[in-house]
Legacy VTK file of the C-alpha trace (Angstrom):
# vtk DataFile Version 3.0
C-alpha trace
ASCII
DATASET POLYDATA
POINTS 339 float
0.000 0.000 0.000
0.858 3.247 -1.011
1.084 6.330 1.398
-1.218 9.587 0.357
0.771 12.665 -0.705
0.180 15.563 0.310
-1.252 16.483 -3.075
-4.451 14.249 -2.510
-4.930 15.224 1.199
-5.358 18.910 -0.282
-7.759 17.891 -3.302
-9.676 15.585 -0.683
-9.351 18.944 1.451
-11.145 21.340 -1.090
-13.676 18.593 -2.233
-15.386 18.787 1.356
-14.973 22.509 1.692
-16.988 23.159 -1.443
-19.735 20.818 -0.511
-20.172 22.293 2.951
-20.209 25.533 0.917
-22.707 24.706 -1.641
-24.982 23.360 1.083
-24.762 26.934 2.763
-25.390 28.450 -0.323
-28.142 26.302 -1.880
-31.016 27.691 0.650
-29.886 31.478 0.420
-30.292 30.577 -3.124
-33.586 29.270 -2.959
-34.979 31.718 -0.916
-33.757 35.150 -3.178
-35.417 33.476 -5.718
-38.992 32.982 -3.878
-38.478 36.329 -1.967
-40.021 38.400 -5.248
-42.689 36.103 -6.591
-43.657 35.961 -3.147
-43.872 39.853 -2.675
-45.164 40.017 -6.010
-48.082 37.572 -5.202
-48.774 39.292 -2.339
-49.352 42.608 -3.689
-51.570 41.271 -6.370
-53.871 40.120 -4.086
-53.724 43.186 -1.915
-54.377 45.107 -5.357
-57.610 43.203 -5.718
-58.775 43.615 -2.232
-58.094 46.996 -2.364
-60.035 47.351 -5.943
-63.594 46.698 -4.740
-62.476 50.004 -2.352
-61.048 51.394 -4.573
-64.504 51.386 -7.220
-66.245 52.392 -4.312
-65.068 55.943 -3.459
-64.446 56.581 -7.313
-68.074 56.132 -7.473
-68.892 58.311 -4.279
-66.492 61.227 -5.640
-68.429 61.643 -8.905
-67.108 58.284 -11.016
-70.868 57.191 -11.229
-72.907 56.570 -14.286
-76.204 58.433 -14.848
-78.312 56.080 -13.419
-76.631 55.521 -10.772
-76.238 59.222 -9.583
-79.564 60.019 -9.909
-80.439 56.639 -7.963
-78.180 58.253 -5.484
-79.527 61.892 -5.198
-83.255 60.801 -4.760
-82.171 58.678 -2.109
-80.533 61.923 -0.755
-83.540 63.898 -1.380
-85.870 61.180 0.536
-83.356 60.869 3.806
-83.657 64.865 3.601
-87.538 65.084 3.438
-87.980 61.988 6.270
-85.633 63.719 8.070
-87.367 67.250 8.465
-90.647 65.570 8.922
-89.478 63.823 12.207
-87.982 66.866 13.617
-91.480 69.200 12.877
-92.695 70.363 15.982
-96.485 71.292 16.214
-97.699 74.333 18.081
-99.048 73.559 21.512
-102.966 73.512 22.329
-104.210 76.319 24.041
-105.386 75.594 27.619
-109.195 76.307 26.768
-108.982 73.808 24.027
-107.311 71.497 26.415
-109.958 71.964 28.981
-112.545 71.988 26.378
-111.566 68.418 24.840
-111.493 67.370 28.709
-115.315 68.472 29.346
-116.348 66.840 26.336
-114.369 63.071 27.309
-115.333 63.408 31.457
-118.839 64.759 31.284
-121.945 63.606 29.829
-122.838 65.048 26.435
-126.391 66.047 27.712
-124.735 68.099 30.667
-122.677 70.349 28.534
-124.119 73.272 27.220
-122.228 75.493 25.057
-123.285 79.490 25.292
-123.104 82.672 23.068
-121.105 85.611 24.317
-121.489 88.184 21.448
-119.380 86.552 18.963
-117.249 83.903 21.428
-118.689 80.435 22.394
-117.830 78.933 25.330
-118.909 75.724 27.379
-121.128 75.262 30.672
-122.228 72.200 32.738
-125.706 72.050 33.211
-126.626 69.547 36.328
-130.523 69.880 37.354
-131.423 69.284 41.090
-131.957 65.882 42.449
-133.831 67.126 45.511
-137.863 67.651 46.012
-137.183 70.717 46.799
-136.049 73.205 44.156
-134.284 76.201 46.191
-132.857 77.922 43.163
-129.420 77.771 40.950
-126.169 78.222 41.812
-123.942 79.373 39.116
-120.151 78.738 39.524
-117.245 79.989 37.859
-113.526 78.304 38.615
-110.289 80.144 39.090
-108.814 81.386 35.744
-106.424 78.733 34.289
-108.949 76.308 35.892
-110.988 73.712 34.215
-114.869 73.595 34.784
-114.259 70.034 36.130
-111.528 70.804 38.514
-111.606 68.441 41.399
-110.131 71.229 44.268
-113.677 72.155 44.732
-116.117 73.172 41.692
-116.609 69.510 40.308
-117.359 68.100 43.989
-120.032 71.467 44.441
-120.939 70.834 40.742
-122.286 66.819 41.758
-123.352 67.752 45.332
-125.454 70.564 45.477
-128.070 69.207 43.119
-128.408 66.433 45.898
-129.488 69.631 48.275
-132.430 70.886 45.835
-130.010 73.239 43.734
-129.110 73.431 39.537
-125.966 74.209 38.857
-124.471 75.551 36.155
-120.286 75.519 36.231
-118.734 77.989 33.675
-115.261 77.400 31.789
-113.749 80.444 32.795
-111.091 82.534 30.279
-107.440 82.006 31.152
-105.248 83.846 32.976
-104.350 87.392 30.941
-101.396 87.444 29.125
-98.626 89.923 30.673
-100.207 89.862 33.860
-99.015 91.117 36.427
-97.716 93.482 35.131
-93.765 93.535 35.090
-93.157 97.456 35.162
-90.862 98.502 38.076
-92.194 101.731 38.549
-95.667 101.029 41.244
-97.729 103.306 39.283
-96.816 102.398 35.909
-97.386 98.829 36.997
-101.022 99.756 38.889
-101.817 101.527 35.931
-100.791 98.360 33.251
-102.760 96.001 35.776
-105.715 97.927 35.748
-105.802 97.871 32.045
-105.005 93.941 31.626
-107.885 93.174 34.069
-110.551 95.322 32.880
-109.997 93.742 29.312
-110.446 90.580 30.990
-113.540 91.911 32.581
-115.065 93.319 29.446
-114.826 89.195 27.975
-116.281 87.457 30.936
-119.373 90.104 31.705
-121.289 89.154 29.100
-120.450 85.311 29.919
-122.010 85.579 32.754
-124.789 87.701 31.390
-125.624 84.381 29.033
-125.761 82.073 31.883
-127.616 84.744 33.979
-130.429 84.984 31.029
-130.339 80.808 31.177
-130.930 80.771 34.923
-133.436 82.918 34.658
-135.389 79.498 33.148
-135.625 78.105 36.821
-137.178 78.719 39.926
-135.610 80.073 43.153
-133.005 81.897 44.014
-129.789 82.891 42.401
-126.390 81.700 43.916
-122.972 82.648 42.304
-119.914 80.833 43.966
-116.472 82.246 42.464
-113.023 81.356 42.959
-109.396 83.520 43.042
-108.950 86.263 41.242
-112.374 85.781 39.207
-114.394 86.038 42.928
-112.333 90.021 42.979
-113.687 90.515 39.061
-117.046 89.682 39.955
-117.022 92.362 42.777
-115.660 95.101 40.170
-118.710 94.238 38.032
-121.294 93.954 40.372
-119.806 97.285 41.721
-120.112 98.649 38.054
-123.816 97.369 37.761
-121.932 95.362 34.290
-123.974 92.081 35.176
-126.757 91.478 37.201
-126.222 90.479 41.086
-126.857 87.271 42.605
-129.325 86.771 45.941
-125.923 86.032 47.412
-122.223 85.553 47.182
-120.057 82.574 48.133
-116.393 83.015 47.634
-113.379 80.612 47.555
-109.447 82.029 48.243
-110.861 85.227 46.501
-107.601 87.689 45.945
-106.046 90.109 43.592
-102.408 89.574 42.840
-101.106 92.968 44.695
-101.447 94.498 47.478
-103.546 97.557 46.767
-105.904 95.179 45.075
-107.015 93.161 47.769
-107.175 95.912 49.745
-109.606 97.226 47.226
-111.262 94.213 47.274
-111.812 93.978 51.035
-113.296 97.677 50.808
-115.713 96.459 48.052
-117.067 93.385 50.099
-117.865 95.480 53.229
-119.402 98.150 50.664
-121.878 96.221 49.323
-125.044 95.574 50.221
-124.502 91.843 49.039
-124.621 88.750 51.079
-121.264 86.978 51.027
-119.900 83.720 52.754
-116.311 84.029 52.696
-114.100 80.918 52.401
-110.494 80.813 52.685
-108.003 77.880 53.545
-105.521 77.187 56.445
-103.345 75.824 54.304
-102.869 78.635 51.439
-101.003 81.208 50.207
-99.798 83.392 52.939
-100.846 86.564 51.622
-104.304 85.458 51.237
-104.433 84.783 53.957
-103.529 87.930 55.528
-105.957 89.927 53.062
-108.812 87.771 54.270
-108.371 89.423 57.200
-107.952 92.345 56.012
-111.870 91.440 54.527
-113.369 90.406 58.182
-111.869 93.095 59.647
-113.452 95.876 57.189
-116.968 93.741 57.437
-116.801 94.284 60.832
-115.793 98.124 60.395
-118.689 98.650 58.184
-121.327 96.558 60.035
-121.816 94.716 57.297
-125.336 92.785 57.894
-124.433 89.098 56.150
-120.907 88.469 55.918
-118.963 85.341 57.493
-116.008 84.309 56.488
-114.800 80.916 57.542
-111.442 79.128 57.289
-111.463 75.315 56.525
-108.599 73.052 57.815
-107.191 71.411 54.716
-104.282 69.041 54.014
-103.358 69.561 50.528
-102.471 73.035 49.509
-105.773 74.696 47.372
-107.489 71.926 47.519
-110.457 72.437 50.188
-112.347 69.737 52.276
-115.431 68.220 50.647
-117.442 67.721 53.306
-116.288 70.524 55.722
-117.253 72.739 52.620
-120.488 71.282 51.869
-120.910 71.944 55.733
-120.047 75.816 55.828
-122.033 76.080 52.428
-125.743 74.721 53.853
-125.625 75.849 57.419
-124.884 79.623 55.910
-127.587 79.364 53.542
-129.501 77.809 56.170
-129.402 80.581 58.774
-129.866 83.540 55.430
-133.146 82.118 54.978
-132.598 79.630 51.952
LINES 1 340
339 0 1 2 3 4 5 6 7 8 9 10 11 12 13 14 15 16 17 18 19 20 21 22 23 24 25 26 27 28 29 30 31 32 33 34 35 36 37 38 39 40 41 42 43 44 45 46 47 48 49 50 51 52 53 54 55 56 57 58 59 60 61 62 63 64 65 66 67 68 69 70 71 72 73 74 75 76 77 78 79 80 81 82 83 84 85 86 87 88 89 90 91 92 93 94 95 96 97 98 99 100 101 102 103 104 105 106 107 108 109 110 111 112 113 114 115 116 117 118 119 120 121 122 123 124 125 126 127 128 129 130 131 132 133 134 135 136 137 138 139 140 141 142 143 144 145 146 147 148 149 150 151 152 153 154 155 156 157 158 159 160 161 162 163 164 165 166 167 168 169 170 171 172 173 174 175 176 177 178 179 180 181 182 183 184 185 186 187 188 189 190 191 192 193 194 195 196 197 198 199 200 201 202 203 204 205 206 207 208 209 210 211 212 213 214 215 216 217 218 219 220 221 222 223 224 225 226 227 228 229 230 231 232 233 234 235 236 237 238 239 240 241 242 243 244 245 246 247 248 249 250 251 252 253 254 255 256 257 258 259 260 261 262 263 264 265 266 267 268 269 270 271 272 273 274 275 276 277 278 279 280 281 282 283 284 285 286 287 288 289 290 291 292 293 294 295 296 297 298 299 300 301 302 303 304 305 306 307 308 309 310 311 312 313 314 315 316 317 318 319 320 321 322 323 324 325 326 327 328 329 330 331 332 333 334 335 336 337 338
């Protein structure tokens, strides 16, 4: 046997050095080769993901046929039109039309009566006596911004006082004036704007109660008027004024004026007249009401008026007065008058 040169040791040498370095190589190889159709296959399909997009907002920045844009702008037109009807807002209904729509659901049809007042309608509740005995009718007439059904005291007279021989007939009063009272800083200017407000008011709701007068005039007996608030004080200011006819007597609930010189007025009117009045006020009401009521008993007393009593009732919700205690008061006044 031979011994290897060192020629072949150095061929044998290089022989494994280039295979270890074409096995290094090979995979570098292969994988710069895939590296760009990769990329490149990505990016197509990226493209045509993208394209659908892409048609998309062309289309929505003008790239749209005919047909299709005018598809577009009635659809536009009717999101537009929907979206201006939801967002109308009707006027609201006036308080007399709310209370007049309330009569006309609560009450029965037969019992409402509507009236002529010159040229303005308005609506009454007609209920005829259940009693034997027909002592007269007794016309009432609610607070302003008060319904004719109200339940603090004019529905419950309204239903009871037929029981005790008497027709009533409730009024639906006007509302409360607009602008009143008056906002004017100066006292006088402010007197002066009141006074002008209410006898507006005034001129509307005399010949009301003119109408209802005339249609109580139909049955026998005497004639009652029982008046709340502020309307109780307008009443007094035409009966003062001879402007409607008086009553055989007065009954009034919380009646007031909404300043000071007013009820004071007011007091001075009551103890004035030659009309009988039952005065009824609340425990539980608003304080200076309460102090002008006696203010009222006080110039009664002054004057020697002949038929005056005023009477608080104990209640427990605030304007809202006692049935029964009120019914009470009512009959053992008109009791010890004569009716």
């Amino acid at each position: 046997m031979k011994a290897s040169t060192p020629h072949n040791s150095l061929v044998t040498l290089a022989l494994l050095f280039g295979f270890v370095l074409s096995l290094l190589i090979s995979p570098l190889t292969v994988n710069a080769q895939q590296t760009p159709e990769g990329a490149s296959k990505k990016a197509d399909d990226k493209a045509m993901q993208e394209q659908p997009m892409t048609d998309k907002n062309n289309m929505a920045d003008g790239d749209m046929t005919g047909d299709q844009k005018e598809l577009s702008d009635k659809g536009d037109s009717a999101n537009q039109t929907e979206q201006t009807e939801q967002i109308e807002i009707r006027p609201p209904v006036s308080l007399i039309e709310q209370f007049t729509q309330d009569i006309e659901r609560s009450v029965d049809s037969s019992l409402v009566t509507p009236m002529l007042a010159g040229t303005d309608d308005f609506l009454t509740i007609l209920q005829p006596d259940n009693h034997s005995t027909d002592r007269g009718i007794a016309i009432l007439l609610p607070e302003w911004e008060q319904a004719a059904t109200d339940s603090r005291a004019i529905n419950f007279l309204r239903q009871h006082l037929p029981d005790e021989g008497w027709t009533t007939i409730v009024i639906q009063p006007l509302t409360k004036p607009d602008n009143y009272p008056s906002q004017q800083l100066k006292l006088a200017l402010a007197a002066e704007e009141n006074k002008e407000i209410l006898d507006k008011y005034a001129e509307k709701l005399a010949p009301m109660l003119t109408t209802v007068m005339e249609k109580a005039a139909e049955f026998p007996g005497i004639f009652l008027v029982i008046a709340q608030g502020n309307n109780a004080a307008i009443l007094m200011d035409l009966y003062e004024q001879a402007a409607v006819e008086q009553p055989n007597a007065l009954i009034t609930l919380s009646a007031h004026r909404q300043s000071a010189v007013g009820n004071q007025r007011l007091a001075n009117q009551i103890a004035g007249s030659d009309l009988p009045v039952l005065d009824i006020v609340l425990k539980k009401d608003v304080h200076w009401i309460e102090h002008f009521a006696a203010d009222r008993n006080k110039a009664a007393k002054r004057e020697l008026k002949p038929i005056y009593r005023q009477r608080a009732l104990t209640n427990f919700r605030a304007g809202y007065y006692p049935e029964q205690a009120l019914a009470k008061e009512i009959k053992g006044w008109l009791t010890t008058v004569g009716w």
